[in-house]
C-alpha positions in Angstrom: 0.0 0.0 0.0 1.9 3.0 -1.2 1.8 6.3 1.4 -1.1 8.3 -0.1 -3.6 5.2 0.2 -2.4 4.6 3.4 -3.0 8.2 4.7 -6.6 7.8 3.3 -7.3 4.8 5.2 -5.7 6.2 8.3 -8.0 9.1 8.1 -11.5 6.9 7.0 -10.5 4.7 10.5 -9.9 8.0 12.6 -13.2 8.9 11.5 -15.3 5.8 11.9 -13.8 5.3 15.9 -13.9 9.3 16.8 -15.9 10.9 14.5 -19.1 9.0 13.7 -19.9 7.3 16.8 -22.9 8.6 18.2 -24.0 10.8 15.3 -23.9 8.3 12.4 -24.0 4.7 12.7 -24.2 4.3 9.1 -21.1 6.7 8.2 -19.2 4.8 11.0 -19.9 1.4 9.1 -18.9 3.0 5.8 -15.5 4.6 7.1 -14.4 1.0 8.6 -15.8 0.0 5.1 -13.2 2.3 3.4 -10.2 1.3 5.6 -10.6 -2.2 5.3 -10.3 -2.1 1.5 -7.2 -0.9 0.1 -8.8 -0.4 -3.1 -11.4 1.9 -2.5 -8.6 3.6 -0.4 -6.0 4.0 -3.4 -10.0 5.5 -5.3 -9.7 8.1 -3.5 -5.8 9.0 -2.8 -6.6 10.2 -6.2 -8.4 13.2 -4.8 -6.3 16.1 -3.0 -6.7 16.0 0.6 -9.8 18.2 1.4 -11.9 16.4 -1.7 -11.6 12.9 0.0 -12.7 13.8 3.4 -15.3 11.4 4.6 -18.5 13.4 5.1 -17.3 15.2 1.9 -17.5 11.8 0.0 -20.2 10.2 1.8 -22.2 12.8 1.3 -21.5 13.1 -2.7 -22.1 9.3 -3.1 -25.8 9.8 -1.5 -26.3 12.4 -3.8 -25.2 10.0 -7.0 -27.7 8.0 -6.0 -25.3 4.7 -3.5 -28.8 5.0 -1.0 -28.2 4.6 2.4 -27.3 1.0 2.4 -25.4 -1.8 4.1 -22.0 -1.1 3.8 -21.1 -4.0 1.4 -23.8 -2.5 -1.0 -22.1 1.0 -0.6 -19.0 -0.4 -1.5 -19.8 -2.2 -4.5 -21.9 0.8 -5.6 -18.8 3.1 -5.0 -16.5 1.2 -7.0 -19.2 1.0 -10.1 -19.0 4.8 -10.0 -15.8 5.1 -8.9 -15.2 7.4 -11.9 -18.1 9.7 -11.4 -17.3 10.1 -8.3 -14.2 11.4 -7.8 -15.4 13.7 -10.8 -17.8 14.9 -8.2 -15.8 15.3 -5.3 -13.6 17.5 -7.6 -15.7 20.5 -7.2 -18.0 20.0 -4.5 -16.9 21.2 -0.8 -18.8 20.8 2.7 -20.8 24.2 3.0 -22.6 23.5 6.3 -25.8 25.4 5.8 -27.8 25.1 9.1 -30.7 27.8 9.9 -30.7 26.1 13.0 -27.3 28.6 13.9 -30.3 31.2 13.8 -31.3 30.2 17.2 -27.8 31.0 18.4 -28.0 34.3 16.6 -30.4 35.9 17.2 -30.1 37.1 21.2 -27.0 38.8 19.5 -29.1 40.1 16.6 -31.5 41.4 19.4 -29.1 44.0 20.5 -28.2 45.7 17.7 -30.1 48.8 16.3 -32.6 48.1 14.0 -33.0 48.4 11.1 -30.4 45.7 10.1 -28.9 45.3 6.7 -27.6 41.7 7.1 -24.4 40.1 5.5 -22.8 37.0 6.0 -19.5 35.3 4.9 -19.3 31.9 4.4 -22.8 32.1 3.3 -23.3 28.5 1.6 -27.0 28.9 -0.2 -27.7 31.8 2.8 -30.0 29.4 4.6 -29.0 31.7 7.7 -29.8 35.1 6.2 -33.3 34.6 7.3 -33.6 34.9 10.9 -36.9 36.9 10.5 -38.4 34.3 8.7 -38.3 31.5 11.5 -39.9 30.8 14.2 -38.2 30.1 17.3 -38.8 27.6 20.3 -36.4 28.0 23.4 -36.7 25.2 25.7 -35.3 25.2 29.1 -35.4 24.4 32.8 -37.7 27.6 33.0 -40.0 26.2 30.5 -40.4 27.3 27.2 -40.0 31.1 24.8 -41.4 30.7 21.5 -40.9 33.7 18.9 -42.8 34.3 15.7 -42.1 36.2 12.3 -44.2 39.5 12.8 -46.9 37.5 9.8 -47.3 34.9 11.9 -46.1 31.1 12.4 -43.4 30.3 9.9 -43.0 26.6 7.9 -39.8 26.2 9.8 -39.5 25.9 13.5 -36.0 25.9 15.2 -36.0 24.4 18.8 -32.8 25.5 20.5 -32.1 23.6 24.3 -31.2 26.3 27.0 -28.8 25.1 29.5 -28.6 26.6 32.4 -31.7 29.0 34.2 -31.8 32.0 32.3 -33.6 32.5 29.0 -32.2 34.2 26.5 -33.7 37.8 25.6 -34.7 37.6 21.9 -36.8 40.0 19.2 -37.6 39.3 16.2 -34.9 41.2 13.7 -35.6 44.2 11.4 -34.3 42.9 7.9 -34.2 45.4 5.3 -31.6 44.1 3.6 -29.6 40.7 3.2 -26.2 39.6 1.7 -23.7 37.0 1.4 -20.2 36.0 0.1 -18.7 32.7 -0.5 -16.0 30.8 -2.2 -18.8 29.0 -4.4 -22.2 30.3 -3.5 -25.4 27.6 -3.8 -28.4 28.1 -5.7 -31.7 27.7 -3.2 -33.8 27.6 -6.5 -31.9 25.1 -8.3 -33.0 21.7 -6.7 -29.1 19.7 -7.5 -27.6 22.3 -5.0 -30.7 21.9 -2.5 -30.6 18.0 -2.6 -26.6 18.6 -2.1 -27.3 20.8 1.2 -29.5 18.2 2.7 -27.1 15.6 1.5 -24.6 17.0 3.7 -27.0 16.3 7.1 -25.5 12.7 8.2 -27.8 9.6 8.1 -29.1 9.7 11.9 -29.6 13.0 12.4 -33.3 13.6 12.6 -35.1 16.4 11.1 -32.1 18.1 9.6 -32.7 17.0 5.8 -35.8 18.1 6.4 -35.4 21.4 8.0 -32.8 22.6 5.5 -35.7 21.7 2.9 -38.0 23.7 4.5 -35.5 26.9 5.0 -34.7 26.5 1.2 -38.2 27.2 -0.1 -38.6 30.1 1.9 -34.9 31.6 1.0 -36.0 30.7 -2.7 -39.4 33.1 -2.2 -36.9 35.6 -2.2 -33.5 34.7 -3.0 -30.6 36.5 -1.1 -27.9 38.3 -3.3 -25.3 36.2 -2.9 -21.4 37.2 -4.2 -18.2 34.7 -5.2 -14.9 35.2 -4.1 -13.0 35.9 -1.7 -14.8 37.7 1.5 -11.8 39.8 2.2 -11.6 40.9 -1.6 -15.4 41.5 -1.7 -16.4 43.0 1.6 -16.3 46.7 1.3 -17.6 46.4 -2.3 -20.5 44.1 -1.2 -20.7 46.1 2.5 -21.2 49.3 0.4 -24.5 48.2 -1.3 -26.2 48.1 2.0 -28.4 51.0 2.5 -27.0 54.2 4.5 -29.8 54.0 7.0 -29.5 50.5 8.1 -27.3 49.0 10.6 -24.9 46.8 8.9 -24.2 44.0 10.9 -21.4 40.9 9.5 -21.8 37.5 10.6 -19.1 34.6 10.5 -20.7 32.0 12.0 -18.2 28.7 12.3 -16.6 30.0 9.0 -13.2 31.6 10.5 -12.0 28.1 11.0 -12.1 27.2 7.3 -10.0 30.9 6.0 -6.3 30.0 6.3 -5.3 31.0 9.9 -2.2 33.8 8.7 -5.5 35.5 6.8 -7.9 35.4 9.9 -7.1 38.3 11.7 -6.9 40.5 8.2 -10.6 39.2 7.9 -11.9 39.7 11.4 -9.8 43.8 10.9 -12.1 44.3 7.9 -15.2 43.1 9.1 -15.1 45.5 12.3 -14.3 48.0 10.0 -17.5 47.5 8.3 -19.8 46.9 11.0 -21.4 45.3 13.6 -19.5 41.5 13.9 -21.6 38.5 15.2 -19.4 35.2 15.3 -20.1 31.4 16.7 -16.3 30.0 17.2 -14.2 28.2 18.8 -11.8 30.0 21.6 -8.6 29.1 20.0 -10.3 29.7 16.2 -8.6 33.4 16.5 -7.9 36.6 18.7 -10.7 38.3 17.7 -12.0 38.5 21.3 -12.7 41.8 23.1 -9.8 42.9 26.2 -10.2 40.7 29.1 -12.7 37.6 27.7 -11.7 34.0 28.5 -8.9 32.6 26.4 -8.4 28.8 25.5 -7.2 27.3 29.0 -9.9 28.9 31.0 -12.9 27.0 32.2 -15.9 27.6 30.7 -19.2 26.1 29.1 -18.0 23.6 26.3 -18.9 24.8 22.7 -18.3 27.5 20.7 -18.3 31.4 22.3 -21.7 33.5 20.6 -20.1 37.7 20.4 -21.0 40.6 19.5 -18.2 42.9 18.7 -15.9 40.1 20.2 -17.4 40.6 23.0 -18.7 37.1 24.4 -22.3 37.0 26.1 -22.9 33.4 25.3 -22.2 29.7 24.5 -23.8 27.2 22.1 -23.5 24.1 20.2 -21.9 24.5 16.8 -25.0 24.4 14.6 -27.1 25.9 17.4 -28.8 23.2 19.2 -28.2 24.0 22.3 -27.5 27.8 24.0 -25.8 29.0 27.3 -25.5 32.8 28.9 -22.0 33.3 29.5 -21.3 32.9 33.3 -20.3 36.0 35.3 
């Protein structure tokens, strides 16, 4: 086995005994699947690294049509459209796309000044540019908080778990206005990039498919304007179409881990520069954070840190299913 299909098995294995477990039985089965066989493993050495990642591939097989079988089938399905795809892991790329990160949001989108013109980086198929178009359900020790769109009940519900025994303190957002950049921006009316979002929610994770379905018809009722490139090339261009009277506000939710870390704090410079800054990230994703907030060895709630400004007043889960105040 030469290096390069060895270093794909190695990763397939890492992902079924760390990754998977406990999210995706399936996925697991299909990882140990992909390590155990050196040939599909030398398949996809073929790729370069980031194209052969297993939710990546996983993901693009579903969408080729492999079904979410045993994963004996899978395999013999894989190597019958071997070809097609790695052709199609050659230009597709994880772009997590979860309204659910709305719920995590929003309490930060509550204290800003309204009206809000609303632009995100790393924007996917801007599934997240919508926050006035959900409804909300916060559910906690205290019971429940349940937020509407200001027309009443929307087709998509996001229920967020509140840990701890404070609720947070949410409005629903003044949107006049609503952006997005991305290396390779999806098309919520065109149903091949839709069935590739919900393809990208893992076998055994209940609703998510579905939900991403339902934020994609109302994103396509009025589709955001959404720009290519680079974000730190197209900010203050894009930034500068936002009306004068609005209060601009940038969001970068979980994307700062994927920009090259020497070109993070460049980004994070420009976006301040531009306006208002909501983030969802990891401590140690940059140094972004306002004087005096809690660095990586400090103890606090797991998660990623919600800020305003870089200023932290909460923590959540990733994609938003759970949400914390910040202690003290």
């Amino acid at each position: 086995m030469d290096v390069e299909t060895a270093a794909v098995a190695d990763r397939y294995r890492r992902f079924a005994s760390t990754e998977a477990p406990g999210r995706s039985d399936l996925y697991a089965s299909w990882a140990h699947r992909v390590a155990d066989d050196a040939e599909l493993s030398r398949i996809l050495s073929s790729l370069p690294s980031p194209r052969r990642q297993p939710p990546l591939v996983f993901a693009v097989t579903r969408l080729l049509g492999s079904g979410d079988v045993a994963a004996d089938a899978w395999a013999a399905w894989f190597r019958e459209h071997a070809d097609a795809v790695v052709r199609e892991c050659g230009h597709r790329a994880i772009q997590t796309n979860e309204p659910l990160r709305c719920a995590a949001l929003l309490p930060e989108l509550t204290r800003v000044e309204r009206p809000i013109a609303l632009l995100e980086i790393g924007a996917s198929a801007g599934l997240c540019l919508y926050p006035d178009r959900y409804s909300y359900r916060y559910v906690g020790s205290e019971g429940e908080l349940r937020l509407d769109p200001v027309d009443g009940p929307s087709t998509v519900e996001l229920v967020c778990q509140v840990r701890g025994d404070r609720m947070p303190e949410v409005a629903m957002p003044d949107i006049v206005w609503r952006a997005g950049i991305d290396l390779n921006p999806l098309d919520v009316t065109d149903p091949r990039d839709v069935d590739w979002l919900a393809g990208l929610a893992w076998p055994g994770e209940t609703g998510r498919a579905d939900r991403i379905r339902a934020a994609a018809r109302i994103a396509a009722a009025d589709p955001p304007h959404l720009s290519a490139g680079d974000a730190l090339e197209r900010l203050s261009e894009v930034a500068a179409a936002a009306p004068a009277d609005a209060t601009l506000v940038v969001t970068t939710p979980g994307v700062l881990v994927h920009v090259p870390r020497a070109g993070r704090g460049a980004l994070i410079e420009a976006v301040r520069a531009a306006g208002r800054w909501i983030t969802i990230d990891g401590l140690a994703t940059h140094d972004g954070w306002a004087p005096g907030e809690p660095g990586v060895s400090d103890t606090v709630p797991s998660g990623f840190a919600v800020a305003l400004d870089g200023r932290i007043h909460a923590f959540a889960d990733p994609l938003g299913g759970w949400w914390e105040w910040r202690h003290g």
